[in-house]
NUBA-673389 format. One record per residue (C-alpha): residue number from 0; x, y, z. Coordinates in nm, 3 decimals, m for minus. Example, Ala and Ser with C-alpha at 12.3 -4.5 7.8 and 13.67 -1.06 7.14 Angstrom:
{r 0 {1.230 m0.450 0.780}}
{r 1 {1.367 m0.106 0.714}}
This chain:
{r 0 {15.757 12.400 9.272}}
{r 1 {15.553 12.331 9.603}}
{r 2 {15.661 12.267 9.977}}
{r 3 {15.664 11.959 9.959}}
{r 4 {15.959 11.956 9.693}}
{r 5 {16.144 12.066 10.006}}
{r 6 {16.067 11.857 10.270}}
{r 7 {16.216 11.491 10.362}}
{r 8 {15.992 11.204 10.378}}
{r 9 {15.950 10.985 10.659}}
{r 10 {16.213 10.717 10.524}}
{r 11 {16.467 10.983 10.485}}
{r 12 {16.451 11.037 10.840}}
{r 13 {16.718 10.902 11.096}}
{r 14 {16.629 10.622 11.319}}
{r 15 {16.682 10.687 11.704}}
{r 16 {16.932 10.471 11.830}}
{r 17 {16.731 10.293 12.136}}
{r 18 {16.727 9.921 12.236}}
{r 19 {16.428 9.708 12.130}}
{r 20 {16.410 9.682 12.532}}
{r 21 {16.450 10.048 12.600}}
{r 22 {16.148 10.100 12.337}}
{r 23 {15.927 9.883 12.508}}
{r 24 {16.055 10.030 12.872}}
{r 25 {15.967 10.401 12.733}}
{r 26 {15.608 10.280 12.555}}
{r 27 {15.492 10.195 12.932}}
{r 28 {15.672 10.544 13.070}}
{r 29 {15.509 10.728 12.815}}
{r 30 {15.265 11.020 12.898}}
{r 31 {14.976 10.948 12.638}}
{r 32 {14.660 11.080 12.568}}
{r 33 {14.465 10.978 12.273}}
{r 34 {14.145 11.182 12.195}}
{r 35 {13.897 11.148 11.928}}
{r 36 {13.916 11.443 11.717}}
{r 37 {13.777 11.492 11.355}}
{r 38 {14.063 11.642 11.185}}
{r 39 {13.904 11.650 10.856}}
{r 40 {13.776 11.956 10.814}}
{r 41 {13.958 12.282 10.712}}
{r 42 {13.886 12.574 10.928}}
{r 43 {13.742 12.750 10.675}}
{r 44 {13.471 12.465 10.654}}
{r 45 {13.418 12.524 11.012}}
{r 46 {13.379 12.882 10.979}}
{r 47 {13.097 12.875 10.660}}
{r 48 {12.946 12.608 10.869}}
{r 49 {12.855 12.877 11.150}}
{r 50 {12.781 13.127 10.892}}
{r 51 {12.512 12.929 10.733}}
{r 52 {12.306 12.865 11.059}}
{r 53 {12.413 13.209 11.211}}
{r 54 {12.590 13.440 10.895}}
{r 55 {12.509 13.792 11.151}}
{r 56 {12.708 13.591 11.453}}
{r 57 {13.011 13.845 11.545}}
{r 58 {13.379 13.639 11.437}}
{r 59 {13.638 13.883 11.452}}
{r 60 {13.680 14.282 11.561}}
{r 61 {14.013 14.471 11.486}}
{r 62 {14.079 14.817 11.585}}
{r 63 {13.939 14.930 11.260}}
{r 64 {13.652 14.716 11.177}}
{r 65 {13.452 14.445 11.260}}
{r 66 {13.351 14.106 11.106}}
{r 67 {13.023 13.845 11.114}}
{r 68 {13.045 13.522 11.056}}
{r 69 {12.909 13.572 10.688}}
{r 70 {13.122 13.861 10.594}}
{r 71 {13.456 13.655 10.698}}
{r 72 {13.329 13.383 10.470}}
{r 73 {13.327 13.600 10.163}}
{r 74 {13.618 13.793 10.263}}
{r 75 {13.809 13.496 10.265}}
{r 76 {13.647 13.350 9.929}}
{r 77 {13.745 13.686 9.742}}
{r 78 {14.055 13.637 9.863}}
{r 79 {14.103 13.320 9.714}}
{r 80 {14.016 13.449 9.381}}
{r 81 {14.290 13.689 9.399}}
{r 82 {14.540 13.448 9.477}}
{r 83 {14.452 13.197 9.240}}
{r 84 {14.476 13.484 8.984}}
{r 85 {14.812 13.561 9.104}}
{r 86 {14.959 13.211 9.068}}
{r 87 {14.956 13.067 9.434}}
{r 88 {14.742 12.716 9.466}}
{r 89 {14.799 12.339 9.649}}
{r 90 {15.131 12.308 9.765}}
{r 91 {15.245 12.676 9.709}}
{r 92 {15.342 12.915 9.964}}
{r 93 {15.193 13.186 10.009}}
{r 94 {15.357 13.460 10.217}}
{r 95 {15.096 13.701 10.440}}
{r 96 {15.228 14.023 10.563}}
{r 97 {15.119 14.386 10.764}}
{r 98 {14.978 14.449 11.123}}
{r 99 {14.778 14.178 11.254}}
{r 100 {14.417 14.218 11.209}}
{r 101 {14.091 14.064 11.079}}
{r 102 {14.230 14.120 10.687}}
{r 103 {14.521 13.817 10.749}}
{r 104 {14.290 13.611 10.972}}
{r 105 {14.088 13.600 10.637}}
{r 106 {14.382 13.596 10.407}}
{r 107 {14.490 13.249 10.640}}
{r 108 {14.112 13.103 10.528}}
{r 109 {14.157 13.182 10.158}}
{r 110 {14.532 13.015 10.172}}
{r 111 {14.363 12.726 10.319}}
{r 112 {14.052 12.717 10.061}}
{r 113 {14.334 12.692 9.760}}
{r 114 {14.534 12.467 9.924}}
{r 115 {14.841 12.636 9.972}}
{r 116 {15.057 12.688 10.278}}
{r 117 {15.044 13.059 10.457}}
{r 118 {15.389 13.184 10.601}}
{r 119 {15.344 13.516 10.770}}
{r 120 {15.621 13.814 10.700}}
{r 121 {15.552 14.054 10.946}}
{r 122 {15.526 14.425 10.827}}
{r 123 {15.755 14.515 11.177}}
{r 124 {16.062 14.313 11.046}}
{r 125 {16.392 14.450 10.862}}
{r 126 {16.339 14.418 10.509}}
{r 127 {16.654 14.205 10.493}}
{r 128 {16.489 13.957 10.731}}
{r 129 {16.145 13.943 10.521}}
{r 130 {16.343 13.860 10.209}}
{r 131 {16.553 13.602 10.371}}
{r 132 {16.217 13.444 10.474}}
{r 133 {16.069 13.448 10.147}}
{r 134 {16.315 13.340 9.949}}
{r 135 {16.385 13.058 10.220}}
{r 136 {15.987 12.965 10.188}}
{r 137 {15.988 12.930 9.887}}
{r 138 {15.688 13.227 9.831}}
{r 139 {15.495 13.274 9.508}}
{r 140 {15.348 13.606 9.664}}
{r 141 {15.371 13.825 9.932}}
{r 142 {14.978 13.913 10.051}}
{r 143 {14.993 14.283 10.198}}
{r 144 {14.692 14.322 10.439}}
{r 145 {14.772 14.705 10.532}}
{r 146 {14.480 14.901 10.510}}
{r 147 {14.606 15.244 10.366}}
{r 148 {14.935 15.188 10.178}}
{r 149 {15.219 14.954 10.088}}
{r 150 {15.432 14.870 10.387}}
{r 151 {15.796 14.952 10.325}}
{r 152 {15.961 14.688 10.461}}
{r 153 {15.765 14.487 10.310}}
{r 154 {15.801 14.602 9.976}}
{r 155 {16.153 14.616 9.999}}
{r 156 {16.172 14.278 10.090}}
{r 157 {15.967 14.121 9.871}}
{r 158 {16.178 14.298 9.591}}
{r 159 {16.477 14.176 9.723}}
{r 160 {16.362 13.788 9.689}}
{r 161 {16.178 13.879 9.391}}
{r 162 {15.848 13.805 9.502}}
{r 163 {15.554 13.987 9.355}}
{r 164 {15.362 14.191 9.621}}
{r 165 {14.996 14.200 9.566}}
{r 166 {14.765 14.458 9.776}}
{r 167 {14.448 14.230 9.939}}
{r 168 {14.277 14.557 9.901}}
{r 169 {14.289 14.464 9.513}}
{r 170 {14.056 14.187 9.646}}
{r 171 {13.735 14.403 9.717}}
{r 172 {13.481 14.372 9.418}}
{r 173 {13.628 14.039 9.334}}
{r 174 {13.365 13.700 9.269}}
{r 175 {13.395 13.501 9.529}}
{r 176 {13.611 13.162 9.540}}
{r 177 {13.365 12.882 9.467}}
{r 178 {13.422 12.546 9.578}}
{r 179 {13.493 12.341 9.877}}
{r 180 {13.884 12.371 10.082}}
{r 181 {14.108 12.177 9.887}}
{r 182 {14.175 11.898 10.165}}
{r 183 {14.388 11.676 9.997}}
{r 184 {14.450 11.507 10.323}}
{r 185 {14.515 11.555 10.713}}
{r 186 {14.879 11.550 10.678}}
{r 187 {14.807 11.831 10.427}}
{r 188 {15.151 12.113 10.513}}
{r 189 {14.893 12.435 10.609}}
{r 190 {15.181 12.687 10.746}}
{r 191 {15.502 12.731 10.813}}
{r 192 {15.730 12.907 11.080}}
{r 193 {16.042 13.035 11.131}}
{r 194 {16.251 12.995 11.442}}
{r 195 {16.623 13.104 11.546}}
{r 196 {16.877 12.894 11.381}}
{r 197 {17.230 12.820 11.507}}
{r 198 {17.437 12.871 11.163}}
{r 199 {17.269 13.236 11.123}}
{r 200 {17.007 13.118 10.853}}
{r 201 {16.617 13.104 11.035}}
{r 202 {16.469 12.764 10.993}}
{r 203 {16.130 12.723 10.854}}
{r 204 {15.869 12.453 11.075}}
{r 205 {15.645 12.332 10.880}}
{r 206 {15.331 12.236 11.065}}
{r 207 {15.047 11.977 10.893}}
{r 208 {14.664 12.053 10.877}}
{r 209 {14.622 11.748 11.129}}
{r 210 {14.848 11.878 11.361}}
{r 211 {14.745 12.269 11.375}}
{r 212 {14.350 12.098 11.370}}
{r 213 {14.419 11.916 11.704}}
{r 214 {14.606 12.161 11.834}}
{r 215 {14.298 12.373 11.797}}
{r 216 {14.080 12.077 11.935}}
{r 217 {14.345 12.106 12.274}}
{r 218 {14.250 12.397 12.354}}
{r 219 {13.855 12.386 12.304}}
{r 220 {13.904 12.039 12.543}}
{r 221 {14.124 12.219 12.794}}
{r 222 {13.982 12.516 12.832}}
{r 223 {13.627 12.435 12.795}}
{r 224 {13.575 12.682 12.505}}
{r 225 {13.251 12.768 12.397}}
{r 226 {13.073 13.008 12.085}}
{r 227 {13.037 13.265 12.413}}
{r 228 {13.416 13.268 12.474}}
{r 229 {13.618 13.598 12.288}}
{r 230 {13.998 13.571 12.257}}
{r 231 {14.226 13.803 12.254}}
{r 232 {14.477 13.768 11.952}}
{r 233 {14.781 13.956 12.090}}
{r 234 {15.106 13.760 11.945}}
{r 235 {15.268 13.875 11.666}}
{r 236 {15.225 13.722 11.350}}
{r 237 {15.582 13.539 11.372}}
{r 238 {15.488 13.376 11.663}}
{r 239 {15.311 13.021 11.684}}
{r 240 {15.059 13.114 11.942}}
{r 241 {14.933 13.330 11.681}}
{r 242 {14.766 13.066 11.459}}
{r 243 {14.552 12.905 11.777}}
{r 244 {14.459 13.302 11.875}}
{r 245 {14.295 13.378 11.494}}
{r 246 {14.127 13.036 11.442}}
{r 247 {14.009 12.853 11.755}}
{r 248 {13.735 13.069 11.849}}
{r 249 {13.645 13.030 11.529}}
{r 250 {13.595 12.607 11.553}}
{r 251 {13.361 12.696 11.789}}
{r 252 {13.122 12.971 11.686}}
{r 253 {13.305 13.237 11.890}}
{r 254 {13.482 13.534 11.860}}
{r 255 {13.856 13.688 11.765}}
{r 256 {13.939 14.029 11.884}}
{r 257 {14.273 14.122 11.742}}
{r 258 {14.461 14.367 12.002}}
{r 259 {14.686 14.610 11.848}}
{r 260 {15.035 14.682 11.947}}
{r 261 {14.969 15.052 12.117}}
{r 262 {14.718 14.831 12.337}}
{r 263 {14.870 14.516 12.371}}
{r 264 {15.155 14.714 12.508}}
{r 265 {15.005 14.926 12.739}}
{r 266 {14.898 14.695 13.033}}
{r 267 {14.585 14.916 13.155}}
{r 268 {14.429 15.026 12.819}}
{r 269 {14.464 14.665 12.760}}
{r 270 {14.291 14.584 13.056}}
{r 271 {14.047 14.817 12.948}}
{r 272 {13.982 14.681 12.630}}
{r 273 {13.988 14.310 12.814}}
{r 274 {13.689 14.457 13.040}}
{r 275 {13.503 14.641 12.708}}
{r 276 {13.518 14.351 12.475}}
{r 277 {13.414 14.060 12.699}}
{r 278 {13.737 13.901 12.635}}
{r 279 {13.773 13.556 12.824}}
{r 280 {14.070 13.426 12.750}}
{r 281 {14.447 13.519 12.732}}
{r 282 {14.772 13.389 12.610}}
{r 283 {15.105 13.614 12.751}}
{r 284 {15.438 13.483 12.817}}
{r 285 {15.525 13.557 13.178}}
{r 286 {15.706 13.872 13.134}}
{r 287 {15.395 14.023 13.008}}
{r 288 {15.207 13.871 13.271}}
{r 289 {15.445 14.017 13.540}}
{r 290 {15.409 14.367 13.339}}
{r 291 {15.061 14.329 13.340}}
{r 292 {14.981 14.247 13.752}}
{r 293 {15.248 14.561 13.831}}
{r 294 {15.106 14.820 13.595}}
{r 295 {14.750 14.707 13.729}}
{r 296 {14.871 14.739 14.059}}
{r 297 {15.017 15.055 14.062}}
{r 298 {14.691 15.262 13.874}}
{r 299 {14.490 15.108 14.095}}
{r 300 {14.631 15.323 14.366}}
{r 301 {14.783 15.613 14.210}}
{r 302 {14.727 15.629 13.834}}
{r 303 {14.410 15.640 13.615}}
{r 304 {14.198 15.339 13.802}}
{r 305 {14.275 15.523 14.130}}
{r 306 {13.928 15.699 14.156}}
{r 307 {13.732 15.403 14.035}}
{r 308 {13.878 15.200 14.262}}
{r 309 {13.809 15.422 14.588}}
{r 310 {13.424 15.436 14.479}}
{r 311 {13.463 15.029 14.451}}
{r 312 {13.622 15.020 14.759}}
{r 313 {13.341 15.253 14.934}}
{r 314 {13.057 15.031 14.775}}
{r 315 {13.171 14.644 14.910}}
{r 316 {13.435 14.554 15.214}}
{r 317 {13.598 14.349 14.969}}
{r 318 {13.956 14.431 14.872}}
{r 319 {14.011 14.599 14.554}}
{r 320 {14.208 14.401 14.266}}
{r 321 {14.222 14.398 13.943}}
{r 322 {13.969 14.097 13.922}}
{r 323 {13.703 14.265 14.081}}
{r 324 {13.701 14.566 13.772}}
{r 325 {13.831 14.565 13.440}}
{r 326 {13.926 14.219 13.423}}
{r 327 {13.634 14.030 13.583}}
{r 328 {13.531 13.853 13.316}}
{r 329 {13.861 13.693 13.253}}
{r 330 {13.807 13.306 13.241}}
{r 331 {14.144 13.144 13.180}}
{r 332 {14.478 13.358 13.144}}
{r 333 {14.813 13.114 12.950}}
{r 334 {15.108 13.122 13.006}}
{r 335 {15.360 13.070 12.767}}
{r 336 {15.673 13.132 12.558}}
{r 337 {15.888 13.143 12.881}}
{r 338 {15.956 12.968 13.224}}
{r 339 {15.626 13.090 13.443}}
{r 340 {15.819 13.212 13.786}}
{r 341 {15.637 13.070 14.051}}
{r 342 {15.595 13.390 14.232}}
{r 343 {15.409 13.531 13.951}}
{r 344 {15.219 13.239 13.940}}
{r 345 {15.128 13.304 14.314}}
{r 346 {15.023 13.643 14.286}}
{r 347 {14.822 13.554 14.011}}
{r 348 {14.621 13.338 14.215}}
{r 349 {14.603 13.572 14.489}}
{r 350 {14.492 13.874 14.254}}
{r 351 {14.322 13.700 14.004}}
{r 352 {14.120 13.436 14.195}}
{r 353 {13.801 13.378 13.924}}
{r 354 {14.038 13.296 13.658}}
{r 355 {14.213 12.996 13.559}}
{r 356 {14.586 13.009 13.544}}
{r 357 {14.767 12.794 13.284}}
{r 358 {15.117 12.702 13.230}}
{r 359 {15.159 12.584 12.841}}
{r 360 {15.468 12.483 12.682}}
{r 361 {15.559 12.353 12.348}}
{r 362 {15.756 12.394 12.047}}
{r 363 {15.706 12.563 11.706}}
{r 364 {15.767 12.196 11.516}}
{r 365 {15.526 12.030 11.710}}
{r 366 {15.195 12.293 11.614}}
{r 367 {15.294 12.490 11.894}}
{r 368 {15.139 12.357 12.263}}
{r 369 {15.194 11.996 12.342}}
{r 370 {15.139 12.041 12.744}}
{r 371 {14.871 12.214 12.944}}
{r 372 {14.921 12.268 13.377}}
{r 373 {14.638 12.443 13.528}}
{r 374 {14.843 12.603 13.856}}
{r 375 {14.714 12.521 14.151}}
{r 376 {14.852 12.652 14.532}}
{r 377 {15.001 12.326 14.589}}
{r 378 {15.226 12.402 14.301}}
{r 379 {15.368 12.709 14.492}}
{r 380 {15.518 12.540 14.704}}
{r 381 {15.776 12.356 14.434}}
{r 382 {16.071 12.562 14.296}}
{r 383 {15.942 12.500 13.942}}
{r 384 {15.613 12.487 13.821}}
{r 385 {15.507 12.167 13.624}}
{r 386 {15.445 12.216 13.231}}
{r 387 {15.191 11.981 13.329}}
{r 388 {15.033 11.639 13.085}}
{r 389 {15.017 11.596 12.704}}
{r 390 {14.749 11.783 12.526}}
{r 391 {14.526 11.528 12.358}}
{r 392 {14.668 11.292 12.066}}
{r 393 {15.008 11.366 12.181}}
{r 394 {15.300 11.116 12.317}}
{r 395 {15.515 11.218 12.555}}
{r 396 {15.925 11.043 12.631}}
{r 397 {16.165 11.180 12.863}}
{r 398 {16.467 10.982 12.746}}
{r 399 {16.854 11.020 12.832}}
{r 400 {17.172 10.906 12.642}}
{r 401 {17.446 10.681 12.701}}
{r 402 {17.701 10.617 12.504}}
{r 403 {17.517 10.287 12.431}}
{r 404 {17.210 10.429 12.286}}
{r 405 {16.869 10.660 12.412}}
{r 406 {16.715 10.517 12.739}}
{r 407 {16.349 10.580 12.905}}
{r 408 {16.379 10.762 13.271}}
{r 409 {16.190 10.691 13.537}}
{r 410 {16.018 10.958 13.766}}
{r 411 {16.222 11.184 13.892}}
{r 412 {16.488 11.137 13.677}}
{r 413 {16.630 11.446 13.428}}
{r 414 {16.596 11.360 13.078}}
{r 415 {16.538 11.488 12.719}}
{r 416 {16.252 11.577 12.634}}
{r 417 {16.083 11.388 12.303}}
{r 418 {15.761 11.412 12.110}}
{r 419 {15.540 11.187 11.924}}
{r 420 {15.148 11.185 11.785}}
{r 421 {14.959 11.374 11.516}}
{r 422 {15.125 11.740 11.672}}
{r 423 {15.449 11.655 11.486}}
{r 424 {15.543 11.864 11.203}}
{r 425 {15.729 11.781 10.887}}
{r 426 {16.030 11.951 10.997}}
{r 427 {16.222 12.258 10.824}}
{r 428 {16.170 12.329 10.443}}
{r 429 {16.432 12.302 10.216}}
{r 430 {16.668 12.245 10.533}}
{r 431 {16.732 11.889 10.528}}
{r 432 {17.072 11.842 10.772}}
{r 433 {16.877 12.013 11.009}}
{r 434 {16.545 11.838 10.989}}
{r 435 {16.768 11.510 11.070}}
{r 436 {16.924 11.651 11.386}}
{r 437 {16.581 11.724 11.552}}
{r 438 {16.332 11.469 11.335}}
{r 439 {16.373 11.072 11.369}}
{r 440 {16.113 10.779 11.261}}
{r 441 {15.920 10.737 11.574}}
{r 442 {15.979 10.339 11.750}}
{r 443 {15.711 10.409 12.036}}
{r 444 {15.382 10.395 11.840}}
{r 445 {15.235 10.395 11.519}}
{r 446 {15.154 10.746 11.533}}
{r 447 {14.956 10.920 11.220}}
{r 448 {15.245 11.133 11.112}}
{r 449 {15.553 10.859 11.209}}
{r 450 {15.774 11.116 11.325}}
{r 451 {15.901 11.194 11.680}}
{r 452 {16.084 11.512 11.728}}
{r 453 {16.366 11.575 12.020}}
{r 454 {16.320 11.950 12.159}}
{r 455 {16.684 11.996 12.307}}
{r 456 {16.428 12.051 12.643}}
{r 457 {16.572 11.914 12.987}}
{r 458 {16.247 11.799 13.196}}
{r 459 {16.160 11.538 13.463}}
{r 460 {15.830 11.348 13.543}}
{r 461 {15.721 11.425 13.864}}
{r 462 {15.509 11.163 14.113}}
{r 463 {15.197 11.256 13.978}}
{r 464 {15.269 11.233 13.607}}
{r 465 {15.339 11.609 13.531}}
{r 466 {15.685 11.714 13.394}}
{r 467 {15.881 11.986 13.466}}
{r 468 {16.058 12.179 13.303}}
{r 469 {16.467 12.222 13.381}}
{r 470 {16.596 12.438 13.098}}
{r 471 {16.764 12.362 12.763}}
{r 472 {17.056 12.094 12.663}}
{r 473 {17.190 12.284 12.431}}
{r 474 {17.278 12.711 12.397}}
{r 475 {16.945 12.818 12.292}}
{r 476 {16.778 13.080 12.516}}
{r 477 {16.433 13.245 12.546}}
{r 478 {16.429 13.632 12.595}}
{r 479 {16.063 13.755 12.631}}
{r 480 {15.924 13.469 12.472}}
{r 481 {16.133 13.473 12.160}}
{r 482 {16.342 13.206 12.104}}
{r 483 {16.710 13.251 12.022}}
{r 484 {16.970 13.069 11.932}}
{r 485 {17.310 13.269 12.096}}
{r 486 {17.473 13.115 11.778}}
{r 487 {17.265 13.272 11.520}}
{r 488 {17.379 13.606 11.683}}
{r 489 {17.721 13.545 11.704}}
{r 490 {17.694 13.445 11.342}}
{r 491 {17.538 13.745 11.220}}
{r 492 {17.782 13.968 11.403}}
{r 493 {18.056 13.732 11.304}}
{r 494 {17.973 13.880 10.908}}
{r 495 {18.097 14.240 11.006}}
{r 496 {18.409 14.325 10.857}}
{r 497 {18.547 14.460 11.184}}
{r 498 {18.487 14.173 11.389}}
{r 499 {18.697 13.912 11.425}}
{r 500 {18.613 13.693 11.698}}
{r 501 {18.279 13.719 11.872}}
{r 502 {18.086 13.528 12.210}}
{r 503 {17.722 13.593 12.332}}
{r 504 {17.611 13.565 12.643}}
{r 505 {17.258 13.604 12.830}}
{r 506 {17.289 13.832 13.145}}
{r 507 {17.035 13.893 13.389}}
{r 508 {17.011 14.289 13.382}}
{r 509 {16.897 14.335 13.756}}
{r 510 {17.205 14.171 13.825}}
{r 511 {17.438 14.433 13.590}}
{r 512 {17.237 14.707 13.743}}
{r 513 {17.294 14.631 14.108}}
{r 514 {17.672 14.586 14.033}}
């Protein structure tokens, strides 16, 4: 059985219910921006590419070890082997679990060389929850990249879906993989995700090789990424902002460093290792952000940055910040996961002046991004910021419904928020009800994958073409960055014998606290 045995085709999707005249009235709304991108190579192509002109070229550095360019390459090939061996290949899942590092950024190349789809388990989850995900996946094998031993929840979950658990450890001494990626096309499924899920049961995205390759090709464009840019690769594995961390430096020629959690979350030894490591570009959801300009802040003047910064201070009349020590060589910080408060927004700008400030947004189904806003101080002065314009080869429609049908909004006006272009997944595996309810066939354009996708996202074009963003439609809620769905919670509590009715709510804790 593969993925695909699980997934709807295009003509089993719903068609949205818009006039022919409402079509052609959102087609000239429409935020579009078409690109041309080659998004027929596998990452993996792009990475063997670099090592053959430049094999000693540094590609990725974990707390434990580092990689070149070459030694990724056959990493990833000897992986291969050992899946292969084990049963996964095209159109299998294969299910990648442990502490992020450079061993599942490698494991992610092999999946691709075979062909098969990589679903990540992460070693921090309940057991329960990594069996429900590989069982829902559909996983052949569950790849453990810890270092030292088994991880337990791991284990246990993997025996309670019956999935065998293979060690990539058992990799090492292996021949390497020979052969070119198995490409069998750009609409190729390459990994799948699992987001919060209203019934209780997780639903697993599945994202295509076209739409994680442009997605990748986004941010080079946007952020003007070179091979002397280093990213830091801070999200957990669950998370979709982890693919673009482990493999876009990598399109380019430059360089992954994988941030464990005791750094990640300890604002100034990450700010530490931001200065160390040359790293030049960020992705946080605000909270972190917010964590990150206050901890700064405060050891600046009285913690362990206080003594540097006085001999700073003494040497130039400039004020002391942040920017002008440890993270100086910051190019571009993102925001995303969250709603970016403007005033964090403004003191970024104010502390942080060399460095670019962007405000990202997109969903999990649509290979994660699909808008980039660089913040500017005219933003400040709105109430929200703007999510900003479509990321290249993606279609933008802020539509509204009537009990007539879907109809395009003008500027200014609140709508839903829907989106077309090569981005769009092939919706959740094995899940079809709920594929229908957020997939349809897409009436705008004849887009590469066919498919638009509604978000449940409340938004608004402003004058200038950017939207903003007003909140959800429906009772889904982001805490941190992680997306929740209030009903999957009430579900799960719902299963305890002792309860017998159950409602949850999101309150603001500053406000319990005061009160």
């Amino acid at each position: 059985m593969t993925i695909a045995d699980g997934l709807l085709g295009l003509a089993e999707l719903p068609r949205l219910p818009i006039s022919p005249q409402e079509v052609e009235r959102a087609r000239a709304l429409a935020a579009r921006r078409p690109h041309p991108a080659d998004l027929a190579d596998a990452v993996i192509t792009l990475v063997e590419r670099v090592a053959a002109g430049d094999g000693d070229r540094p590609a990725v550095a974990d707390d434990a070890r580092r990689l070149t360019y070459a030694e990724l390459a056959a990493e990833a090939r000897r992986l291969a082997t050992l899946l292969e061996r084990e049963g996964a290949g095209p159109g299998t899942v294969v299910a990648v679990g442990g502490e992020r590092g450079a061993a599942v950024i490698a494991a992610f190349l092999a999946i691709e060389l075979i062909g098969a789809v990589y679903v990540p388990a992460d070693g921090t989850w309940p057991a329960a929850r990594v069996a429900e995900v590989l069982t829902r996946a559909g996983a052949v094998l569950l790849l453990d990249t810890g270092r030292e031993s088994v991880t337990p929840a791991l284990a246990e979950g993997a025996r309670g879906a019956g999935v065998r658990l293979v060690r990539a450890a058992e990799a090492a001494g292996l021949p390497r993989w020979s052969g070119p990626a198995r490409l069998d096309g750009p609409d190729q499924p390459r990994y799948m995700l699992f987001t919060s899920g209203s019934t209780g049961r997780p639903k697993g995205a599945v994202v295509e090789h076209q739409g994680m390759l442009n997605h990748l090709h986004a941010k080079v464009v946007d952020l003007d990424m070179t091979a002397s840019d280093t990213v830091a690769q801070t999200a957990p594995l669950g998370f979709d902002i982890s693919i673009w961390q482990m493999l876009c430096p990598l399109v380019v020629g430059g360089r992954v460093r994988v941030v464990g959690d005791a750094t990640a979350y300890d604002s100034v030894a990450f700010a530490r290792l931001i200065g160390a490591e040359a790293v030049t570009i960020v992705e946080l959801v605000p909270t972190m952000v917010r964590l990150l300009l206050d901890d700064l802040a405060t050891a600046l003047t009285t913690g362990p940055l206080s003594d540097t910064a006085a001999t700073r201070e003494t040497a130039t009349p400039e004020p002391v910040t942040p920017a002008t020590g440890l993270l100086g060589g910051l190019r571009w910080m993102l925001a995303t996961g969250e709603e970016l408060p403007t005033e964090v927004a403004r003191r970024w700008l104010r502390e942080m002046p060399h460095a670019g400030l962007v405000n990202a947004y997109g969903p999990t189904e649509c290979s994660d991004d699909v808008t980039h806003h660089t913040v500017t101080p005219a933003d400040l002065e709105l109430l929200r910021l703007p999510i900003g314009t479509p990321v290249i080869n993606t279609d933008l429609y802020v539509l509204r419904r009537d009990d007539d049908g879907w109809h395009a909004c003008e500027p200014g006006e609140t709508g839903e928020l829907f989106v077309g272009g090569v981005c769009v997944g092939r919706g959740y595996a094995g899940d079809h009800d709920r594929t229908r309810e957020a997939f349809f066939q897409d009436p705008f354009a004849g887009t590469p994958t066919g498919r638009l996708y509604r978000t449940g996202d409340a938004v608004r074009a402003l004058p200038r073409g950017a939207l903003q963003y007003l909140g959800r439609v429906d009772r889904q809620v982001k805490i941190a960055g992680v997306r929740m769905e209030l009903g999957e919670i009430e579900a799960v509590l719902q299963r305890h014998p002792s309860v017998g009715a159950v409602a949850v709510v999101v309150q603001d804790f500053a406000i319990l606290h005061r009160h």
